[in-house]
C-alpha distance (Angstrom), angle and dihedral (degrees) to the residues before:
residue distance angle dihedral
X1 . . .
X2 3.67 . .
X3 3.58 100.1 .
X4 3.81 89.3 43.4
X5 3.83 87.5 61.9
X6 3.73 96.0 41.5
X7 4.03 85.9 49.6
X8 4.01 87.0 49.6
X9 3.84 94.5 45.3
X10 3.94 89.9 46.1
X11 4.21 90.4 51.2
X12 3.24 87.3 47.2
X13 3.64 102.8 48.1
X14 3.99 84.1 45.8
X15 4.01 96.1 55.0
X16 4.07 85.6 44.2
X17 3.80 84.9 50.2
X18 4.27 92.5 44.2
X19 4.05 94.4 43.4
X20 4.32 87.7 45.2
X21 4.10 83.2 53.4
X22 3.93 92.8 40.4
X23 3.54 89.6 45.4
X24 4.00 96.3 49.6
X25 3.83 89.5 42.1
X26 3.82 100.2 58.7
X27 3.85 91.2 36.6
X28 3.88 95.8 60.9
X29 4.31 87.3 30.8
X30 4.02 88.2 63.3
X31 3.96 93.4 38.9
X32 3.50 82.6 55.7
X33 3.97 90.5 50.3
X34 3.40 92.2 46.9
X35 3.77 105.3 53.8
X36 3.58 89.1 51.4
X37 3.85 92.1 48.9
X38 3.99 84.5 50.6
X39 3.48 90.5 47.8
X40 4.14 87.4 56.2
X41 3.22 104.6 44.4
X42 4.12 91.9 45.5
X43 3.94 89.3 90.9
X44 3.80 90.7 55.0
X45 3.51 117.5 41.1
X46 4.14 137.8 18.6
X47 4.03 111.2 -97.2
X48 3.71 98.4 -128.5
X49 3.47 128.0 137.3
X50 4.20 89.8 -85.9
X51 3.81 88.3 79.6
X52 3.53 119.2 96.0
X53 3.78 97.5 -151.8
X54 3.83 88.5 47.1
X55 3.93 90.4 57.8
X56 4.02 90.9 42.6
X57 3.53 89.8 54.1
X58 3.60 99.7 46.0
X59 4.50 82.7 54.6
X60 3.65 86.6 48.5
X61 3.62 96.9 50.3
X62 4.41 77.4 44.4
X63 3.55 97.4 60.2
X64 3.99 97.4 45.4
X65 3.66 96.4 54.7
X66 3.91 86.3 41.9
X67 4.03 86.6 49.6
X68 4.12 100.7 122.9
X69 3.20 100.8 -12.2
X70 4.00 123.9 -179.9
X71 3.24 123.5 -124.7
X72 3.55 129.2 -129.6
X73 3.97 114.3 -106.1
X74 3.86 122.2 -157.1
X75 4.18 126.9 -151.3
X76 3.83 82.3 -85.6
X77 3.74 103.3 62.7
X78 3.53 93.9 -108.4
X79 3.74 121.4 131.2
X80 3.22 128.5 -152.3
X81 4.04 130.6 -165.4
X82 4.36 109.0 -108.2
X83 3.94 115.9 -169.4
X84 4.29 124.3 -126.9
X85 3.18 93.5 -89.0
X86 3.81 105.6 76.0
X87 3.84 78.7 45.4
X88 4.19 86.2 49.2
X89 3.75 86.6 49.3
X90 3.48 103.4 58.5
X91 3.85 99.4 29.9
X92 3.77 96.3 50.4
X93 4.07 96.9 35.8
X94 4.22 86.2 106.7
X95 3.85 94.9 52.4
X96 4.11 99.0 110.8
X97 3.68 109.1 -118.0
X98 3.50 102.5 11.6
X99 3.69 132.5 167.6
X100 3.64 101.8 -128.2
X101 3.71 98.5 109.7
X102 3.73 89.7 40.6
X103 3.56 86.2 63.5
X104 3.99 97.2 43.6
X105 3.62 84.4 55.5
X106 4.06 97.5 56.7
X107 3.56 113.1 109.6
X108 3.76 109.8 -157.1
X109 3.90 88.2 44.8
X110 3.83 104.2 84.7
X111 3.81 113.4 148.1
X112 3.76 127.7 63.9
X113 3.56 96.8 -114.4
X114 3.94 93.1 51.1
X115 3.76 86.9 49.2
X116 3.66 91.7 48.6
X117 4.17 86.3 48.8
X118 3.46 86.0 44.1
X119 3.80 93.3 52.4
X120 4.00 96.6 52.1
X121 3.67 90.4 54.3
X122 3.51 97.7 55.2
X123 3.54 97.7 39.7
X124 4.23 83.6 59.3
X125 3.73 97.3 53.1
X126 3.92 85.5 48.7
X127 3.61 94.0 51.6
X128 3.96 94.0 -130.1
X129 3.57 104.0 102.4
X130 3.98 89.8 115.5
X131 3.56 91.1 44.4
X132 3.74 90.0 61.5
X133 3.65 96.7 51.2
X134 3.21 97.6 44.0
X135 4.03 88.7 53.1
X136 3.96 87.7 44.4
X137 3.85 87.3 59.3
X138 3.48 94.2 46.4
X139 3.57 89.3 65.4
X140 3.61 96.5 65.8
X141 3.90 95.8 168.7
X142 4.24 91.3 60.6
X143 3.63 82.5 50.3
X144 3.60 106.3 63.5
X145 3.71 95.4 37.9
X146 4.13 87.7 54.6
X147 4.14 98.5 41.1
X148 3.68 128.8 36.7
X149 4.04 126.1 -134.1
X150 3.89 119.9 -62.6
X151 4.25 85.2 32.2
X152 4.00 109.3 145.4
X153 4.30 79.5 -124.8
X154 3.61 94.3 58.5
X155 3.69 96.6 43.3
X156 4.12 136.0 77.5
X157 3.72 97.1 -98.6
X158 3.88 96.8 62.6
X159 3.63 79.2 79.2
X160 3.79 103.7 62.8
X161 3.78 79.3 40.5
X162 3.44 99.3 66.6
X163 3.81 92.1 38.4
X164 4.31 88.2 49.9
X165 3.85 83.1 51.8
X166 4.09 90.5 64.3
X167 3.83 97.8 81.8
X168 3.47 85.2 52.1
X169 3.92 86.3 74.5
X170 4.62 85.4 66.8
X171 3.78 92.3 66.8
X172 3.63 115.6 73.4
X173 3.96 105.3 -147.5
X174 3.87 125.4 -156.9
X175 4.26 114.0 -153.4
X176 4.03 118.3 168.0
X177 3.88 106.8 -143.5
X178 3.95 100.5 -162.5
X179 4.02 91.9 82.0
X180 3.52 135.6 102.7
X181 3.68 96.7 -130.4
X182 3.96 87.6 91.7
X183 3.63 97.3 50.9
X184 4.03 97.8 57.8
X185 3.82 127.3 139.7
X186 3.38 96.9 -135.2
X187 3.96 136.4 76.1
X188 3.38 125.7 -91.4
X189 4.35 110.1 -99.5
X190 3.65 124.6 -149.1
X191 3.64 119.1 -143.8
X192 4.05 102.6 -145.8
X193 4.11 92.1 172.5
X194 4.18 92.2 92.7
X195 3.74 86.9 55.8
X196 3.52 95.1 50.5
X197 4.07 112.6 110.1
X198 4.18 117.8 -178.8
X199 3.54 111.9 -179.0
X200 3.97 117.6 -161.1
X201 3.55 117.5 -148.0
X202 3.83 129.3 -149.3
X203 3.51 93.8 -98.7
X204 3.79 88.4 63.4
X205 3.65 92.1 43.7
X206 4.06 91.9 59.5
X207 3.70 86.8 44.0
X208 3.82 89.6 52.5
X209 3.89 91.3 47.4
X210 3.46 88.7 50.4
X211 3.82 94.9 44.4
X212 3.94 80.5 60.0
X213 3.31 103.5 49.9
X214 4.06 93.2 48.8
X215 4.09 86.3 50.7
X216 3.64 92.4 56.5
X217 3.50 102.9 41.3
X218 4.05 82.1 55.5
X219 3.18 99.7 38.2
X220 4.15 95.3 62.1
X221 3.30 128.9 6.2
X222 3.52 100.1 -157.7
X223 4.30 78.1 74.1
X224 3.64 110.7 136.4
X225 4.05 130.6 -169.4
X226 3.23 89.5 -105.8
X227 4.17 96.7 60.6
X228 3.79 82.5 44.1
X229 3.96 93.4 55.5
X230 3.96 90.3 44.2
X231 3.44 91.1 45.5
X232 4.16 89.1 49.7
X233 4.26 82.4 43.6
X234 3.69 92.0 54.2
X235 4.52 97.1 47.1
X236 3.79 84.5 42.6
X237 4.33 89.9 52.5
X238 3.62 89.6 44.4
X239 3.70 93.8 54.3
X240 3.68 96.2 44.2
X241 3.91 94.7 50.0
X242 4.14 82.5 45.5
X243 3.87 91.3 61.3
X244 3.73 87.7 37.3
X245 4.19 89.5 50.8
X246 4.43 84.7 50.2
X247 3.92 90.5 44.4
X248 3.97 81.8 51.7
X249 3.67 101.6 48.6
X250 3.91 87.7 46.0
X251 3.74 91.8 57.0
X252 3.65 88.6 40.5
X253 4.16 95.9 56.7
X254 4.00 89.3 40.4
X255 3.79 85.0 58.1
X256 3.60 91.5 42.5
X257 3.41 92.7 54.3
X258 3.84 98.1 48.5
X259 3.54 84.3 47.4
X260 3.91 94.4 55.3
X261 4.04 84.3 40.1
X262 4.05 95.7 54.3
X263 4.06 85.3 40.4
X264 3.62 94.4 60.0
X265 3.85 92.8 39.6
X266 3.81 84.6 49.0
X267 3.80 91.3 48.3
X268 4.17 85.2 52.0
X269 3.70 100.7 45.2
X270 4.07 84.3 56.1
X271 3.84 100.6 52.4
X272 3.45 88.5 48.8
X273 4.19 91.9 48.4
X274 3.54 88.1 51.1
X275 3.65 96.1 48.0
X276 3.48 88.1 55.4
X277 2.82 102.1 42.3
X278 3.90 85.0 57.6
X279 3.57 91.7 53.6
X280 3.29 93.7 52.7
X281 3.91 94.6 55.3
X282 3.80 86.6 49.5
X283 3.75 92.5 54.8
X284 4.36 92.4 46.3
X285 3.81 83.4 49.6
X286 4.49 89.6 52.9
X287 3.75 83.1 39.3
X288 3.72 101.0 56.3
X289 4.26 85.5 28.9
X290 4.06 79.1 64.7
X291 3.49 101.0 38.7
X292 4.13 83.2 58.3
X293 3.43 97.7 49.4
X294 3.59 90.8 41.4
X295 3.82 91.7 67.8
X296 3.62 96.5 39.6
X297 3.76 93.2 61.0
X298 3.83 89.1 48.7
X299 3.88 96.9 45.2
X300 3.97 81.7 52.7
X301 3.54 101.1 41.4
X302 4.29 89.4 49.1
X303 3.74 85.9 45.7
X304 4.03 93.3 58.4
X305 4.08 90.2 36.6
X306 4.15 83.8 57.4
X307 4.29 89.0 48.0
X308 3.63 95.9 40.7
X309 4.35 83.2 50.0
X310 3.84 85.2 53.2
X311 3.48 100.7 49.8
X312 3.61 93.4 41.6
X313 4.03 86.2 57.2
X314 4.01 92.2 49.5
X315 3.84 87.2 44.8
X316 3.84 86.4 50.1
X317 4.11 97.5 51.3
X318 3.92 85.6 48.0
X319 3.39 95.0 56.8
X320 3.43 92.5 47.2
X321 3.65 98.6 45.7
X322 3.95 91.3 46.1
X323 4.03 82.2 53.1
X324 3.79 101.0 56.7
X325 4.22 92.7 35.6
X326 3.70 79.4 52.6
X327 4.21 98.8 51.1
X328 3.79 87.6 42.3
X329 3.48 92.1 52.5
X330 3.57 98.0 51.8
X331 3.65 91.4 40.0
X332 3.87 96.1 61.0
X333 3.99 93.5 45.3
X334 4.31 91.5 66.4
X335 4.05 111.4 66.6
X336 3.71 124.1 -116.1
X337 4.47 117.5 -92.1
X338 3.38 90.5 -112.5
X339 3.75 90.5 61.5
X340 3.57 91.8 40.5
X341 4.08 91.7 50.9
X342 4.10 81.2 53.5
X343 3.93 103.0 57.7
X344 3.85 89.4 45.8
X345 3.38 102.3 55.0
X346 3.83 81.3 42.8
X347 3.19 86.6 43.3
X348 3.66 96.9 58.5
X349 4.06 98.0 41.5
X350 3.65 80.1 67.6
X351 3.41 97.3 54.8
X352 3.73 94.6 52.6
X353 3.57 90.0 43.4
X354 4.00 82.5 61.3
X355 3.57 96.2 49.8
X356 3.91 97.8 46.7
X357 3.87 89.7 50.3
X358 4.28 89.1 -121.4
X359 4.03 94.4 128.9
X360 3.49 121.7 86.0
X361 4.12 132.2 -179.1
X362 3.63 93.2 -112.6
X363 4.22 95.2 55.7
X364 3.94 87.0 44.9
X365 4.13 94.4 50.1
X366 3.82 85.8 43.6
X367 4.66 90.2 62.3
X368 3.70 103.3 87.5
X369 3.76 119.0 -121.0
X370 3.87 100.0 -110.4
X371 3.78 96.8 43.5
X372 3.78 116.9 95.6
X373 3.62 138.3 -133.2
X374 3.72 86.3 -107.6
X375 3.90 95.2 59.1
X376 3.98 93.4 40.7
X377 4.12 99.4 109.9
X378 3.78 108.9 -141.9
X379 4.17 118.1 -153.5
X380 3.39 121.0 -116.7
X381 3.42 98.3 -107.6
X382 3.72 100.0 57.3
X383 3.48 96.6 53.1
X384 3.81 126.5 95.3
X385 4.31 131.4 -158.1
X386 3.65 114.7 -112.6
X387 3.54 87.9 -121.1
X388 4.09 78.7 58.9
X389 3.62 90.4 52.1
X390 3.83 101.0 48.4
X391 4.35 92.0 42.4
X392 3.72 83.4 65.7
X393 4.06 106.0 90.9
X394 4.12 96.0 171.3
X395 3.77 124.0 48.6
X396 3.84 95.2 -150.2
X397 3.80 120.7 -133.1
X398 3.69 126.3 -123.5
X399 3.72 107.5 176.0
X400 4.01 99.3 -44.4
X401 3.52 138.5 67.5
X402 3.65 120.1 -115.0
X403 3.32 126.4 -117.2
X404 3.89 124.7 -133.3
X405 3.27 83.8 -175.5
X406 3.83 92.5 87.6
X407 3.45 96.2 49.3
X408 3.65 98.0 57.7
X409 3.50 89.4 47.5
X410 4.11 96.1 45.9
X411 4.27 83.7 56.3
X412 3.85 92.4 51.0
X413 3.82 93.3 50.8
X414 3.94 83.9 45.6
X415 3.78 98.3 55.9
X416 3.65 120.6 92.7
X417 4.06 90.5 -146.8
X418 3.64 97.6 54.5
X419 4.04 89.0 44.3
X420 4.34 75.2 61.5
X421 3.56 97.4 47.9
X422 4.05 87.6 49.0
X423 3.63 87.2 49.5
X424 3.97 90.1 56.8
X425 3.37 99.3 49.6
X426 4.24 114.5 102.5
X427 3.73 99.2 -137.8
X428 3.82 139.0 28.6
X429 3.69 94.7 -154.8
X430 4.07 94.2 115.5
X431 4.05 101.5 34.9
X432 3.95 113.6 79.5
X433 3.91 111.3 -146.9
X434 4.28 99.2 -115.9
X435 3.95 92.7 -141.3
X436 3.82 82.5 65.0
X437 3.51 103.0 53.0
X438 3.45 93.7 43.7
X439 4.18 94.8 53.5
X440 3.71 87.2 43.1
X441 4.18 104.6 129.2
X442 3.32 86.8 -140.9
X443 3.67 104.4 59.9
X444 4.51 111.8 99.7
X445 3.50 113.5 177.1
X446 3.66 113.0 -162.3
């Protein structure tokens, strides 16, 4: 008895085992179908929730995240069946951007399994719905706590799934969210009748013809061979302009596809005319922004060259002007030669006055102080021949020494080139005027 129950147990566990595997097969096999009939019908009519293979492949997509799902169990041991979504929420709650707390927030969605509805819809119109499997997977921990073992989730094919889900992201899909469609008691039902495919062979075709033929034969029996041949004409027509019709709709979803193809290369080509087309605007606008600036700076920098000419011309005349004020100046402070010539030949009366012993205090107090040696009058006695002055070889000595000083400095007034070096000089700060030190009061000779 034992080993019959272990046998039982063990077939049992092994038709469990083969329906779990069945099960998983045909679920991913029609998801599979049905993203490539979405992907054919996409050129020909609006994915909304009017479409029939929209709405079966929303309850396909249903039943595979549902696959072997725990259930939730309360402090009393009882469990209780939870929908995708709480398994969505907390699986998908690191995808950036996501639409989780958008769908919290809806107000006419209420139940888990409308929220879970609710979620798969939105994730189509945002193209991301492989992007949140594919994260969901990723977090392999979440996973096995949400789905138990044999689960499509936990096993190798939610791979492909999630990578068969990616041309799902061409079709732009259209759901309204306000209806009561995603809010229903019931579970969701796959239609599996457009998948369906029964090929007759020729075998069956003969038997058909045959089949035919028998039914008219016995159905009148006025039948001739020749109703029996047009009869044979008409099944053999229909099945040529059947294969004809298939040949047709293959050409016709090739084209359709080329169509869709050149449309979104089209579609391409345009955004990137128009952005450069913008870029190209933006760089006329920098150009002629350049161009702008360009001759401002110049019209500034010529009208600075023309100030900076100007005041170089005033500065120019002032220099000049402060130059000739400045020669005519120091021209009129020197006396003329002529008056020079005077006070040394005055100048050297004097001195041979001194040496002969002819001048006296009282002659010398007598001169005024603003008459000059040139206008001093001299008598006729007192004054000696230059052929006098230069037959005397010794000036003789009565008490003081003679200076030679004097001498050289009578010749140097005398000379007309060292009246033109005077004239050069820029000041007359170190060069004592001889007319003054000779009418000085307080000059005694001796």
């Amino acid at each position: 008895m034992a080993s019959l129950g272990a046998g039982l147990l063990g077939s049992r566990k092994r038709t469990a085992g083969r329906s779990a595997a069945v099960e998983r097969r045909n679920l991913l096999t029609v998801c599979r179908f049905s993203v490539k009939t979405l992907l054919d019908l996409s050129c020909l009519e609006s994915m909304d929730d009017t479409l029939a293979e929209v709405l079966n492949f929303v309850s396909i997509l249903e039943h595979i995240l549902n696959h072997r799902l725990k259930g939730h169990t309360s402090w009393f041991g009882y469990e209780s069946p939870q929908s995708f979504w709480d398994y969505a929420k907390a699986a998908c709650a690191k995808v950036p951007h996501n639409c989780i707390r958008s769908i919290e927030s809806m107000e006419n969605v209420q139940s888990s399994k409308a929220k879970g509805r609710a979620w798969i819809r939105v994730v189509l119109m945002e193209k991301r719905l492989s992007e949140y499997i594919s994260s969901a997977l990723r977090d392999l921990k979440t996973t096995r706590r949400f789905y138990e073992e044999g689960a499509i989730m936990l096993g190798e094919e939610a791979g492909l799934l999630a990578d068969t889900l990616i041309a799902l992201n061409t079709i732009d899909f259209s759901f309204c969210l306000k209806g009561e469609g995603m809010d229903g008691g019931g579970p969701a039902v796959i239609d599996y009748m457009p998948y369906l495919k029964f090929t007759q062979s020729a075998d069956s075709i003969s038997s058909d013809e045959d089949e035919m033929r028998t039914l008219g034969s016995s159905g009148s029996e006025s039948s001739t061979p020749d109703k029996i041949a047009t009869a044979a004409s008409i099944f053999t027509e229909q099945s040529n302009l059947v294969s004809k019709c298939k040949r047709l709709e293959q050409k016709n979803r090739m084209a359709l596809e080329q169509k869709s193809y050149l449309e979104e290369l089209v579609r391409l080509r345009e955004a990137q005319l128009a952005e450069a087309t913008t870029h190209h605007k933006a760089l006329q606008q920098s150009l002629v922004d350049t161009h702008l600036s360009h001759l401002l700076e110049k019209e500034q920098l010529e009208f600075i060259i023309l100030e900076l000419q100007d005041q170089l011309t005033v500065l120019k005349n002032n220099d000049l002007r402060s130059r000739r004020e400045l020669t005519a100046h120091l021209t009129n402070q020197w006396p003329s030669s002529e008056a020079l010539d005077a006070s040394a030949v005055a100048l050297d009366t004097l001195l041979v006055r001194k040496s002969a012993g002819q001048w006296n205090n009282k002659s010398l107090h007598n001169v005024p102080a603003d008459v000059s040696l040139s206008q001093m009058t001299l008598e006729p006695a007192h004054q000696f021949t230059l052929e006098a002055k230069a037959a005397c070889t010794h000036w003789p000595h009565q008490g003081n020494e003679q200076t030679p000083s004097l001498r050289g400095l009578c010749g140097s007034l005398t000379s007309v080139n060292s009246f033109r070096s005077l004239a050069s000089l820029r000041s007359n700060e170190c060069l004592a005027s001889p007319a003054a030190e000779v009418s000085s009061p307080g000059f005694t000779p001796t």
